[in-house]
DRENGURO-215116 format. One record per atom (N, C-alpha, C): z, x, y; residue in one letter. Coordinates in steps of 0.05 Angstrom, whole numbers, padded with zeros to 5 digits, always signed. Example, Ala and Ser with C-alpha at 12.3 -4.5 7.8 and 13.67 -1.06 7.14 Angstrom:
2
+00156+00264-00114A
+00156+00246-00090A
+00156+00264-00066A
+00142+00257-00045S
+00143+00273-00021S
+00157+00258+00001S
***
This chain:
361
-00209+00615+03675X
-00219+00625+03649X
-00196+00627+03630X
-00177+00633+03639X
-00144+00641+03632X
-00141+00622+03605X
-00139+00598+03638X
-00137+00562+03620X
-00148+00556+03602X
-00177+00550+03603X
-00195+00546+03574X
-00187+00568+03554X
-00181+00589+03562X
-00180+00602+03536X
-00151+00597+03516X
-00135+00586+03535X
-00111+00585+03528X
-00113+00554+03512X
-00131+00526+03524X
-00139+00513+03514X
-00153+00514+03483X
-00169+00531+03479X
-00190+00529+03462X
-00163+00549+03445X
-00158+00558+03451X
-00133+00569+03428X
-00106+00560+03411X
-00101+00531+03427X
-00091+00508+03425X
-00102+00498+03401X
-00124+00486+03407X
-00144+00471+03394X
-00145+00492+03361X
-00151+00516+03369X
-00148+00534+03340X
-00128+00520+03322X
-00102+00532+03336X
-00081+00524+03319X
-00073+00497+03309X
-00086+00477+03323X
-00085+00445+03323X
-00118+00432+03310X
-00123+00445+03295X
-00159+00432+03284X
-00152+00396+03284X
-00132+00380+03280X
-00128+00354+03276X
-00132+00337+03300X
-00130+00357+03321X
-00137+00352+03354X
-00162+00350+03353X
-00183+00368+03345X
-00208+00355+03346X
-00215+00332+03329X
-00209+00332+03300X
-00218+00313+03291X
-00212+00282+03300X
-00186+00280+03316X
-00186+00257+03327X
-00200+00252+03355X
-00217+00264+03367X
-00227+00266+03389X
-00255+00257+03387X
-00266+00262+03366X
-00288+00257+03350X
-00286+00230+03338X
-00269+00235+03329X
-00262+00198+03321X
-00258+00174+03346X
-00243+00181+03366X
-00248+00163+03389X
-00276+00161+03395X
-00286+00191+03405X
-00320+00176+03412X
-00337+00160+03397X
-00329+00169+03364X
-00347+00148+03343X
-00335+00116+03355X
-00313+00117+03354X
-00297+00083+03367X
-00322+00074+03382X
-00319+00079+03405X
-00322+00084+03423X
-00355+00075+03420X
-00376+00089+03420X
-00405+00094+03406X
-00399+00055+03398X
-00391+00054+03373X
-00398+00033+03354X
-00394+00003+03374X
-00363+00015+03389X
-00359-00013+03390X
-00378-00016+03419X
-00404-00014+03426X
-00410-00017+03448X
-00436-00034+03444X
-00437-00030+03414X
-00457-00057+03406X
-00449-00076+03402X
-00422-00088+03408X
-00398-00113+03401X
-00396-00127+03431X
-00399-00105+03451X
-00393-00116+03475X
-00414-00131+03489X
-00434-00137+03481X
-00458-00153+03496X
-00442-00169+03500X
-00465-00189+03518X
-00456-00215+03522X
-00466-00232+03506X
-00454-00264+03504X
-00473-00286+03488X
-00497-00284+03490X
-00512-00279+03513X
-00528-00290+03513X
-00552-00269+03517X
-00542-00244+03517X
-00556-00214+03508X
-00558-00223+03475X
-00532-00230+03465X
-00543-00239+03431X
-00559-00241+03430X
-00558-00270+03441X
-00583-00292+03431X
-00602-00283+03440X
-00607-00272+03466X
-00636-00266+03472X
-00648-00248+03448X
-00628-00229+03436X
-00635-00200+03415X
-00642-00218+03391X
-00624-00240+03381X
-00638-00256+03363X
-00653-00272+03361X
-00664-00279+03386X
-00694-00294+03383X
-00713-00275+03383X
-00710-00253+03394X
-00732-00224+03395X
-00732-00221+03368X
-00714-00225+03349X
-00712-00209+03323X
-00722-00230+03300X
-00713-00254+03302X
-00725-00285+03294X
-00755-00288+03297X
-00778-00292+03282X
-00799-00305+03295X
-00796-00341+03296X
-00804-00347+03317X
-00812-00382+03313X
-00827-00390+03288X
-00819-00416+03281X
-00825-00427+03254X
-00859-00435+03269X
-00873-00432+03251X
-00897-00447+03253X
-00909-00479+03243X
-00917-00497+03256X
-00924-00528+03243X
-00952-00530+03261X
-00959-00536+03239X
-00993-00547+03238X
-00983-00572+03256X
-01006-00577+03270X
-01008-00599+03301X
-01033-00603+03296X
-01041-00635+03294X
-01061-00649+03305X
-01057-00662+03336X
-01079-00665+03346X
-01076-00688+03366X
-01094-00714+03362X
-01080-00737+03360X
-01086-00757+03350X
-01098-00781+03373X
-01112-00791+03369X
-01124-00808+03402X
-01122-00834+03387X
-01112-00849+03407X
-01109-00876+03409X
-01134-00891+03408X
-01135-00919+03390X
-01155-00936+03401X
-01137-00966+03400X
-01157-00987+03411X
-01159-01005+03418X
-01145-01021+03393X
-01135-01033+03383X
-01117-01050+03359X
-01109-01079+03360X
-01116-01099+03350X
-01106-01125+03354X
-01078-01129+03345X
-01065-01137+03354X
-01036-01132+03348X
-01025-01166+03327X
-01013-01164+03318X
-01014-01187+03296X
-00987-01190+03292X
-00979-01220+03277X
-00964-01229+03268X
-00967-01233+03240X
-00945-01222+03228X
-00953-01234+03200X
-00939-01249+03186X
-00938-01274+03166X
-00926-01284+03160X
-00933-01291+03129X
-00919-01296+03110X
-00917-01301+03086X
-00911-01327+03073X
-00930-01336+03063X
-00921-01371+03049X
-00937-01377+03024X
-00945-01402+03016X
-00954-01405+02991X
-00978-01429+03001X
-00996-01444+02986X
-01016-01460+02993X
-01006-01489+02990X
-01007-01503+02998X
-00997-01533+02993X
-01018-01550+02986X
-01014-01577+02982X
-01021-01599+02988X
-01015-01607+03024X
-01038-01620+03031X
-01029-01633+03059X
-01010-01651+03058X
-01015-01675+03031X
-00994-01685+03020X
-01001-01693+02995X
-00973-01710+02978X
-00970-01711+02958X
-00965-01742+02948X
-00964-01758+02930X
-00960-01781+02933X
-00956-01784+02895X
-00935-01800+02887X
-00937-01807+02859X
-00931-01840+02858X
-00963-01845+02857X
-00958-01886+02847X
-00938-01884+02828X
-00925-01911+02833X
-00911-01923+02819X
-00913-01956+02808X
-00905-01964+02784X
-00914-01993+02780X
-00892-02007+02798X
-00911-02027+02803X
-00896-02048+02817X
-00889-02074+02808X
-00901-02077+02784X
-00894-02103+02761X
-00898-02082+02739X
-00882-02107+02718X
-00874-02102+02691X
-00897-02105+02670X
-00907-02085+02651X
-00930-02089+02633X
-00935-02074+02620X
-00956-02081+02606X
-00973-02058+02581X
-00999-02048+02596X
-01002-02026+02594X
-01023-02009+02604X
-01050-02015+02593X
-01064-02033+02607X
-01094-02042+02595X
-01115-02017+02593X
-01117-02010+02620X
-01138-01991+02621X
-01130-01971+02639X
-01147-01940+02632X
-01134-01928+02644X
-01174-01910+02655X
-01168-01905+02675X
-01207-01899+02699X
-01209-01871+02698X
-01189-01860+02702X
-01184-01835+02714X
-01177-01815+02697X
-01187-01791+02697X
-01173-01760+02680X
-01156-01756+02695X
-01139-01731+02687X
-01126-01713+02700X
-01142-01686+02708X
-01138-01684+02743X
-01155-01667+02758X
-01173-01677+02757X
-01187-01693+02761X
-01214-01712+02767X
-01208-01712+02794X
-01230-01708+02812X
-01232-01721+02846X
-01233-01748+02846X
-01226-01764+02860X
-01212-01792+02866X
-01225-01797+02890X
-01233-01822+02899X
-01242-01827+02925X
-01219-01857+02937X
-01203-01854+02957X
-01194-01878+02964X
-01203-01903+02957X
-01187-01922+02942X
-01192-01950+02927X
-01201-01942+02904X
-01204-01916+02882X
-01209-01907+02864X
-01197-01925+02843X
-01201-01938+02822X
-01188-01956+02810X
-01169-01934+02783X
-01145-01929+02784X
-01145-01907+02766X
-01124-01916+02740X
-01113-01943+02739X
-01109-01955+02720X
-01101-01988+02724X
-01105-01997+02700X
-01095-02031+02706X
-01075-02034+02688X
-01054-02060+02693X
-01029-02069+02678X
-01038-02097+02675X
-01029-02095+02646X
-01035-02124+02641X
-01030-02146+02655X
-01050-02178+02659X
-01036-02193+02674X
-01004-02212+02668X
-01020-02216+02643X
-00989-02237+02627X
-00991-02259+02638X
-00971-02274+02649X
-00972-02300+02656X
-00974-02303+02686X
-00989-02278+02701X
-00991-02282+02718X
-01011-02297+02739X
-01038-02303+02722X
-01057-02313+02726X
-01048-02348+02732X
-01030-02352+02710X
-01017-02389+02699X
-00996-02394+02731X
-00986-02377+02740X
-00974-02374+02762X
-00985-02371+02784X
-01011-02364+02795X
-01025-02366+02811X
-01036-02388+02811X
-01042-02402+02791X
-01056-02433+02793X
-01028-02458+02797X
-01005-02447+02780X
-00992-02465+02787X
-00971-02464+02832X
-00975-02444+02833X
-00965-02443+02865X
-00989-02457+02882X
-01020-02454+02878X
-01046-02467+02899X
-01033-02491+02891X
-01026-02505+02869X
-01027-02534+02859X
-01002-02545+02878X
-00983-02525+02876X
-00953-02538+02894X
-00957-02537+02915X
-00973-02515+02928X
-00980-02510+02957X
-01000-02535+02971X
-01023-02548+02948X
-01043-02569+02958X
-01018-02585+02962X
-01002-02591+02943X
-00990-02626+02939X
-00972-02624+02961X
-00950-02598+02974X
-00930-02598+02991X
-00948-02612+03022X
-00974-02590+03020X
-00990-02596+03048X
-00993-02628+03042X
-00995-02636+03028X
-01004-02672+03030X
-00987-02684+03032X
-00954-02675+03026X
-00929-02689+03034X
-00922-02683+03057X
-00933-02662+03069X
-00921-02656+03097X
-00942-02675+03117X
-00969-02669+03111X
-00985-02692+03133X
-00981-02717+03129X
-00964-02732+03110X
-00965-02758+03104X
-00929-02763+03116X
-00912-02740+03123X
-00891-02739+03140X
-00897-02744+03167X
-00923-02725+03171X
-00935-02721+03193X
-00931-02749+03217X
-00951-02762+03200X
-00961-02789+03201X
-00933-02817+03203X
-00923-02820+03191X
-00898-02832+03192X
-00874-02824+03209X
-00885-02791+03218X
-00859-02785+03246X
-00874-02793+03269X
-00899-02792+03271X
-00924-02804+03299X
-00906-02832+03298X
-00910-02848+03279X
-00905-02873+03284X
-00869-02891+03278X
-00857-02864+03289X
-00833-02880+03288X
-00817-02878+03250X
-00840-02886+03229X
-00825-02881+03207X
-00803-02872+03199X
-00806-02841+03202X
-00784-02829+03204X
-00784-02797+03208X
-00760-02796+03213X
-00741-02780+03233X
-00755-02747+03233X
-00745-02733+03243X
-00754-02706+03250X
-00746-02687+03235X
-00722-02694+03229X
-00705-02677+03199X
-00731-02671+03175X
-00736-02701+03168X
-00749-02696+03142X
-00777-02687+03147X
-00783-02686+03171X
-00815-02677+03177X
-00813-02643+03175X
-00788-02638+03188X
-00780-02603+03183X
-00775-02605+03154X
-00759-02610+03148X
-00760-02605+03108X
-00790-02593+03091X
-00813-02628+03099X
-00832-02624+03088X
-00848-02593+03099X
-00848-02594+03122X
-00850-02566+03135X
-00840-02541+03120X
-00811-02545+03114X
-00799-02518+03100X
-00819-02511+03076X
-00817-02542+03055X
-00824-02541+03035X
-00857-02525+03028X
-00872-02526+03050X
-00897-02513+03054X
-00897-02489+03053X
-00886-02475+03067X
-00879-02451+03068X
-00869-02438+03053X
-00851-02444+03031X
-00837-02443+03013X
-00857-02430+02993X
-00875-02453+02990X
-00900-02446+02967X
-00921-02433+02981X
-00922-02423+03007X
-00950-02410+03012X
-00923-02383+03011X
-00901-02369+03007X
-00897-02348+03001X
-00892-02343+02975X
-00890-02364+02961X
-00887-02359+02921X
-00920-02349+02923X
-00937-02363+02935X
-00962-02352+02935X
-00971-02340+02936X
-00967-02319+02966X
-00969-02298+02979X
-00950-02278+02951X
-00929-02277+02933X
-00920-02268+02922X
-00932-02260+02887X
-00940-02283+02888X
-00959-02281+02856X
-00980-02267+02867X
-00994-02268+02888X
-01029-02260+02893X
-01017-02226+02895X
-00992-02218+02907X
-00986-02192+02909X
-00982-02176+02880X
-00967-02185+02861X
-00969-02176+02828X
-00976-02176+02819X
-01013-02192+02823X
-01033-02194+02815X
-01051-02171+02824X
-01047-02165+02848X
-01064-02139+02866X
-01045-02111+02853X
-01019-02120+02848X
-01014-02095+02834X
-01016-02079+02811X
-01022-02110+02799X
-01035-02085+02765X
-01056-02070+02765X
-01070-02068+02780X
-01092-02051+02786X
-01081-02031+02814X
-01079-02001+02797X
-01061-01983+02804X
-01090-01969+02822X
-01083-01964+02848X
-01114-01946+02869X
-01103-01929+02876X
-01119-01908+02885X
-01123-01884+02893X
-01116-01888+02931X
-01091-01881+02939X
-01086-01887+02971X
-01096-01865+02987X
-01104-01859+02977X
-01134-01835+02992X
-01148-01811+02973X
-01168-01802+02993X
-01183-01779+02977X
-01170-01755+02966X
-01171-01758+02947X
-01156-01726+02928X
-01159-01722+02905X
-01149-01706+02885X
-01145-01697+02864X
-01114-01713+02841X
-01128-01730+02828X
-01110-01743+02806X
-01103-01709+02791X
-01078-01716+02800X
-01067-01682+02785X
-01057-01683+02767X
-01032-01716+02766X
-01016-01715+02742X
-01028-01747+02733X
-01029-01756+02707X
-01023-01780+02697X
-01011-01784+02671X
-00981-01799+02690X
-00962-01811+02665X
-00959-01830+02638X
-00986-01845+02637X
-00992-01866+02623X
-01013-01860+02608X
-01017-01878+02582X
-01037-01883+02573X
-01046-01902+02563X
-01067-01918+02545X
-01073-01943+02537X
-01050-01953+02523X
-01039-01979+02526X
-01014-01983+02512X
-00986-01987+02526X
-00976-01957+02531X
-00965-01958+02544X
-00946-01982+02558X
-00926-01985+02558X
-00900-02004+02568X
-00891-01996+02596X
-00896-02003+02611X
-00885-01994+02640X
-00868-02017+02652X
-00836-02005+02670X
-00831-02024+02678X
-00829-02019+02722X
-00818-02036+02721X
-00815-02034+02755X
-00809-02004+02771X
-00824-01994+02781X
-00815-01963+02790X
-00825-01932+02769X
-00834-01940+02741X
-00837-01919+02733X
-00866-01904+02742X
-00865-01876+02733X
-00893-01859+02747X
-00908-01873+02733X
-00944-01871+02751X
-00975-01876+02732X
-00988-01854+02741X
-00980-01842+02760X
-00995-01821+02773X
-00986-01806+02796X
-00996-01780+02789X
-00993-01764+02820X
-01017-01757+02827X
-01019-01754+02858X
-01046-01753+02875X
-01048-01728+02901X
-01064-01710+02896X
-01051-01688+02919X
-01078-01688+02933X
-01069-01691+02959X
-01100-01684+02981X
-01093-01657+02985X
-01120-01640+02980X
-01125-01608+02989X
-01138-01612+03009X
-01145-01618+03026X
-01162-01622+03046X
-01158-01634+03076X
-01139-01622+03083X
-01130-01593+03089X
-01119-01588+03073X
-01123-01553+03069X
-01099-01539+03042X
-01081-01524+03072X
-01055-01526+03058X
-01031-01522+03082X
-01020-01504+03072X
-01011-01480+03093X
-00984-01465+03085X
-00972-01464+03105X
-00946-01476+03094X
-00915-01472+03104X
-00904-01439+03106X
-00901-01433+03123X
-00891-01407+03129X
-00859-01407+03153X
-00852-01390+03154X
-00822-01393+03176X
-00832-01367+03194X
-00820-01375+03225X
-00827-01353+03236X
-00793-01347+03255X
-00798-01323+03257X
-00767-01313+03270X
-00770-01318+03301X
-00745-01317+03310X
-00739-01319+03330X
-00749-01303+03355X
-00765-01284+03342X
-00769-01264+03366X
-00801-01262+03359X
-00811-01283+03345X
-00838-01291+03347X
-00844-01316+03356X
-00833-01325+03354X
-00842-01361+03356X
-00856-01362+03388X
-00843-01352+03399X
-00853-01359+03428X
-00876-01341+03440X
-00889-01325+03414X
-00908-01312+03417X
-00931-01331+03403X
-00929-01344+03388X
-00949-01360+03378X
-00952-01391+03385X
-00975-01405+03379X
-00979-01427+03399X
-00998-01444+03372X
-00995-01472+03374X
-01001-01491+03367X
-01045-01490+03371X
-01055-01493+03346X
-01084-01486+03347X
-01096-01464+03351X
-01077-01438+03346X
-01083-01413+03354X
-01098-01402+03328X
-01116-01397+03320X
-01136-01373+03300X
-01120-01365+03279X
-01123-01369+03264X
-01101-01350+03241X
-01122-01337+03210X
-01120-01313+03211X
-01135-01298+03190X
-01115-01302+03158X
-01128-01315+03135X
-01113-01318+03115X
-01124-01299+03099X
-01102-01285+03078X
-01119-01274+03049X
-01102-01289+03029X
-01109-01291+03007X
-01099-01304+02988X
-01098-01282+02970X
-01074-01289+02943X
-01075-01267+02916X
-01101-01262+02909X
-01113-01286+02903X
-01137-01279+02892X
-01159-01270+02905X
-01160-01256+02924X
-01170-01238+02940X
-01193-01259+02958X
-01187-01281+02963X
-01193-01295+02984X
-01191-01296+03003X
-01208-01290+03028X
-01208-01293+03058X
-01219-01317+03075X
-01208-01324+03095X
-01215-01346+03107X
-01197-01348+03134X
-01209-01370+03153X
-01202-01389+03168X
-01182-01406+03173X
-01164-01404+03190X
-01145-01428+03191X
-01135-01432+03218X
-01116-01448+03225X
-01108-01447+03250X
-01079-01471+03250X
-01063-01457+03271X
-01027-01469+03271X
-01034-01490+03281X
-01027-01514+03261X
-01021-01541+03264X
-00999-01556+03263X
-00979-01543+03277X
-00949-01548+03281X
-00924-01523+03281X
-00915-01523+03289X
-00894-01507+03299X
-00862-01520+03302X
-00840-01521+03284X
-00819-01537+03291X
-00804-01530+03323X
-00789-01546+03329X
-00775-01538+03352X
-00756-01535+03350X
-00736-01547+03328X
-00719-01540+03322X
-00718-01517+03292X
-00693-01500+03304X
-00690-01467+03285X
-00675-01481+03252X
-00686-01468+03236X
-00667-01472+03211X
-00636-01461+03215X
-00612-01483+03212X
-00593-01469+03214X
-00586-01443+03191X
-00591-01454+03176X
-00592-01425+03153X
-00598-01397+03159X
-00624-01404+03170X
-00640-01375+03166X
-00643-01364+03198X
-00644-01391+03216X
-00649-01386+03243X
-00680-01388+03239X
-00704-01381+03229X
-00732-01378+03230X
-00739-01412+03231X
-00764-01409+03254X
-00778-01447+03254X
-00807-01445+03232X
-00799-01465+03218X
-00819-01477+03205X
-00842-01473+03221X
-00866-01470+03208X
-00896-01473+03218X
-00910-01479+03191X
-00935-01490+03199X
-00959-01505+03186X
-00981-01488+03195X
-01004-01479+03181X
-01027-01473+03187X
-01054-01484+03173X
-01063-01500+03171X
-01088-01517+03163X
-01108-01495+03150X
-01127-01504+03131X
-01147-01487+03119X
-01164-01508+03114X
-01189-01501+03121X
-01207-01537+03108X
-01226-01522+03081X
-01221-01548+03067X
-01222-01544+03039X
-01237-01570+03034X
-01264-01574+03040X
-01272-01596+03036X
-01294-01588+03010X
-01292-01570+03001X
-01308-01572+02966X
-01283-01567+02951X
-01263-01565+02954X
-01238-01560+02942X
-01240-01541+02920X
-01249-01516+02931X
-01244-01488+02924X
-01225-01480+02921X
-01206-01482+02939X
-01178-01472+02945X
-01157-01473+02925X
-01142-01475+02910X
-01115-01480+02898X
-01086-01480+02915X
-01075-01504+02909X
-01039-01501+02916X
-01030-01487+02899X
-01007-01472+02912X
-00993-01458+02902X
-01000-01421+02897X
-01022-01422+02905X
-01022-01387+02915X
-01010-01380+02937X
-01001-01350+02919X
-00986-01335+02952X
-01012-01324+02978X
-01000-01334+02998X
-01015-01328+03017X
-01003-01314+03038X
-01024-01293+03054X
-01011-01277+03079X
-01023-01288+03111X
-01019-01288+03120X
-01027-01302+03147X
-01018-01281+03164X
-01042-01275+03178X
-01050-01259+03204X
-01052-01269+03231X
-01028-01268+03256X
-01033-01290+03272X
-01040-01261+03293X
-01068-01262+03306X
-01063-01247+03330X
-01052-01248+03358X
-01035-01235+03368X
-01025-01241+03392X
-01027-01220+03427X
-01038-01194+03409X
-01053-01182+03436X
-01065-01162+03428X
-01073-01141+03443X
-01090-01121+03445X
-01072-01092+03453X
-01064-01066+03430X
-01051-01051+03443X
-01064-01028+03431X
-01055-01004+03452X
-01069-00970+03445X
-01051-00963+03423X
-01068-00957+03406X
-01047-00949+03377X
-01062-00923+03362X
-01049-00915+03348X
-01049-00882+03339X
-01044-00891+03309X
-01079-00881+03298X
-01066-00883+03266X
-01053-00865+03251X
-01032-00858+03235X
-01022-00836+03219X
-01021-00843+03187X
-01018-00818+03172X
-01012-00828+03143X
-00982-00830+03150X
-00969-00854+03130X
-00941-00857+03121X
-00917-00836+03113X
-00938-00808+03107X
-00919-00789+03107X
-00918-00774+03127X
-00922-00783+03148X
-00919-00770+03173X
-00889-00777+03184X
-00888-00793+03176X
-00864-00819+03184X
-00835-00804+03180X
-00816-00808+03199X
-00792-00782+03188X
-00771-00807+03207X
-00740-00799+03202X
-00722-00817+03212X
-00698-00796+03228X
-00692-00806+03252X
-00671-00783+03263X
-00653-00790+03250X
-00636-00774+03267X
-00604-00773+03255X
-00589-00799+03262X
-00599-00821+03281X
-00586-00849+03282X
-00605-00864+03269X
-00625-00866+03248X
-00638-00873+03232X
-00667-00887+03239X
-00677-00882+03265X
-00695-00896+03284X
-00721-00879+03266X
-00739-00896+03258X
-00762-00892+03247X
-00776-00883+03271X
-00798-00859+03262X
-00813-00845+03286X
-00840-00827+03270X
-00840-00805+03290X
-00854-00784+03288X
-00851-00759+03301X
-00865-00746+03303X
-00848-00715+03309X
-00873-00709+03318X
-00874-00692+03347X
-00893-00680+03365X
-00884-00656+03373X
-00899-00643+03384X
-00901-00616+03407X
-00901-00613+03427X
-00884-00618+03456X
-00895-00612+03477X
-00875-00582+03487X
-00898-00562+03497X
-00893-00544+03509X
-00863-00527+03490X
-00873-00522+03464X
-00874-00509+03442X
-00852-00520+03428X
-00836-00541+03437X
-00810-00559+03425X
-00815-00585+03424X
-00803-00581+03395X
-00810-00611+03378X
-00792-00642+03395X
-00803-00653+03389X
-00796-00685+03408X
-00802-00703+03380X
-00779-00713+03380X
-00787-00742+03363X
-00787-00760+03378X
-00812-00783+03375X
-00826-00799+03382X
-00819-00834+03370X
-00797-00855+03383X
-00805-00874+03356X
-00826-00894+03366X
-00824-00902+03345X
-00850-00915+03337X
-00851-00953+03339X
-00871-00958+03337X
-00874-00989+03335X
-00904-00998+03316X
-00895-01005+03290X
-00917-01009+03270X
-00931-01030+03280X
-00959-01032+03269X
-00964-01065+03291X
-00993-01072+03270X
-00996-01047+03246X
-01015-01060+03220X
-01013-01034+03204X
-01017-01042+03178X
-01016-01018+03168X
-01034-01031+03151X
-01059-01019+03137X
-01079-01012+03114X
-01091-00992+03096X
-01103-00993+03086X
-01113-00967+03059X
-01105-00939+03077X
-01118-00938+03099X
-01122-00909+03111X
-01093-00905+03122X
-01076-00918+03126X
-01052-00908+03140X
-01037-00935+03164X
-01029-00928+03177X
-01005-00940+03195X
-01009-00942+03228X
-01024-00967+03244X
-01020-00959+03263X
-00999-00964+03287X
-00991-00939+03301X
-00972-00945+03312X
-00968-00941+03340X
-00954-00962+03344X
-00959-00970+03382X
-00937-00948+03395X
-00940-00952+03424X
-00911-00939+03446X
-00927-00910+03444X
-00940-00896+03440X
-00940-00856+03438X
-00965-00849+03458X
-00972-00877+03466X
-00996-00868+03501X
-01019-00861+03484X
-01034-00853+03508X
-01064-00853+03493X
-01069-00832+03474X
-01061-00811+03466X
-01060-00789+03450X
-01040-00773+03445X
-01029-00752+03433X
-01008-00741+03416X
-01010-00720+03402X
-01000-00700+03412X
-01002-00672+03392X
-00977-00684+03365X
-00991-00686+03346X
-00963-00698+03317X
-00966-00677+03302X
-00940-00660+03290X
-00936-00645+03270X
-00951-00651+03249X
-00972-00650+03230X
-00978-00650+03215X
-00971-00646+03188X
-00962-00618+03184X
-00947-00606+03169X
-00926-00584+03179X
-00902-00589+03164X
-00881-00566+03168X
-00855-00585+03187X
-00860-00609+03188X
-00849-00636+03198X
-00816-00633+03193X
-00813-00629+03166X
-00792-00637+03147X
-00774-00618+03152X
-00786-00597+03165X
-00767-00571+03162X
-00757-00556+03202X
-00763-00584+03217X
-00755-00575+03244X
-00743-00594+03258X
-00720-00597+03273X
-00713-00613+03281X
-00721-00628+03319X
-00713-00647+03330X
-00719-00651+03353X
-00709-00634+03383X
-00720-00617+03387X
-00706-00592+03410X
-00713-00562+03395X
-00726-00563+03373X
-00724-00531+03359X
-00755-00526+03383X
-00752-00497+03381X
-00772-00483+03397X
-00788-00479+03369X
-00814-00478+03368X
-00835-00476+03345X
-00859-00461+03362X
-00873-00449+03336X
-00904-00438+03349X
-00922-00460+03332X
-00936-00480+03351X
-00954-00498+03341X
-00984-00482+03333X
-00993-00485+03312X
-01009-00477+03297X
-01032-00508+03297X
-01050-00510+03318X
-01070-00533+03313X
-01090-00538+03291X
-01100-00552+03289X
-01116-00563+03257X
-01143-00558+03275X
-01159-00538+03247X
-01183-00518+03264X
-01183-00494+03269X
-01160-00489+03287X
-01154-00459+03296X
-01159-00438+03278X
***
């Protein structure tokens, strides 16, 4: 009792003794909320944190034809521009521009000139040579003479049955035809007209088949096949029928992509060259999940996807587009169904813990 009293009388005369004694326990007290561990923290700050909430649909897969698509313009199957083949004045001319044409269509004539006077005079050289050569004939039978001049008269026949064969040809050419069924598109001439060897009278385009040229990449080609179905639309909001009628084998060095052809039959010639056209080639059948486009989000290595829920942490999902139309985007690889963030997407990343909030609930 001695002690404490002798203590506590100490302490009288020393009041600065308690106040620092009081001050260690405050130390002391405070710093014991510093000493947790990590992971006492974190547990205290997720207790203290609520989870972010995102609206979740679950989305179900259906059945999807999976497609190729490709981009080209409409053609001619082919194209052809007569040219004169003798020299003349343009007599008559048969044909409009854009008029349907039928093979042997007569679609202009070139004057003859003196080519008629030249056809009578080669039959005339051609009768008289044949009468010098059988009357060779005759005189090499009998010894007359020699073999030389029987070949001569020989040459000489021939000679004039191709001046012949040559006038009857410049004669068949002033009369300019149609080398098959099509559309007279362009004509260069008119009555009058001076034409010489080689210049245009006309251009001639068969639609029938109407063709588009399209290129396909490397990591399609060997998915598509020669006579395979092809769905066309046109600008002008035309649908139809077609099917691959060629496929190159060899790659463009340029671009690397092979040329292809796809046929359209156009036998009332509805169609037009030169519209842009889209071509739909199908090539299989896959489980696909439609979404709107703003569902659509990109990680941090830039891989286009979507963002799900399983077992309350977000998963990004990527994706494989395989059609997209009015209602949205369908997309392959995510299995037969899918809890997808709906909303609140933008604001969570892949591994955050979330409280999924479903559409309905």
């Amino acid at each position: 009792m001695s002690s404490m009293k002798q203590f506590a009388e100490q302490l009288e005369q020393r009041p600065y003794i308690i106040a620092l004694l009081i001050t260690l326990v405050l130390l002391v007290w405070l710093a014991s909320g510093f000493i947790k561990s990590p992971d006492e923290q974190a547990v205290a700050k997720q207790q203290e944190i609520p989870l972010p909430k995102v609206q979740v649909e679950t989305l179900r897969a259906e059945s999807i034809e999976n497609v190729i698509t490709l981009y080209g313009r409409t053609e001619p199957d082919r194209v052809v521009t007569l040219q004169a083949q003798v020299k003349g004045a343009i007599t008559q001319v048969l044909a409009e521009r854009g008029s349907f044409v039928e093979k042997g269509d007569v679609i202009a004539k070139i004057a003859l000139n003196d080519l008629p006077a030249k056809l009578e005079h080669f039959r005339t050289l051609l009768k008289q040579r044949r009468i010098d050569y059988y009357g060779a004939k005759e005189l090499f039978k009998h010894n007359y003479q020699g073999e030389s001049a029987l070949a001569k008269r020989l040459s000489d026949v021939t000679d004039a049955k191709a001046e012949l064969a040559l006038i009857e040809t410049d004669i068949a050419n002033t009369t300019i035809v149609a080398p098959f069924t099509g559309i007279l598109n362009e004509r260069y001439v008119e009555v009058g007209d001076f034409v010489n060897i080689g210049e245009d009278i006309a251009m001639i385009a068969d639609l029938d088949p109407l063709i588009i040229r399209a290129h396909i990449s490397e990591n399609q080609v060997g998915k598509i096949k020669e006579q395979q179905q092809a769905q066309i639309h046109l600008l002008n909001d035309s649908n139809m029928q077609g099917k691959v009628r060629y496929i190159a084998s060899v790659a463009n060095a340029d671009t690397n992509t092979f040329k292809a052809e796809i046929s359209i039959s156009n036998s009332n010639y509805k169609h037009l060259a030169g519209l842009s056209a889209q071509v739909e080639l199908p090539i299989e059948i896959l489980p696909a999940i439609q979404v709107s486009p703003a569902l659509l989000s990109l990680d941090e290595f830039g891989n286009i996807g979507v963002k799900s829920v399983k077992d309350e942490q977000v998963v990004f999902n990527k994706i494989n587009i395989i059609r997209t139309d009015e209602h949205g985007v369908w997309l392959a690889g995510l299995g037969q169904q899918l809890d997808i963030i709906t909303l609140g997407q933008g604001f969570v990343r892949a591994g955050d813990k979330v409280q999924p909030v479903f559409k309905g609930q």
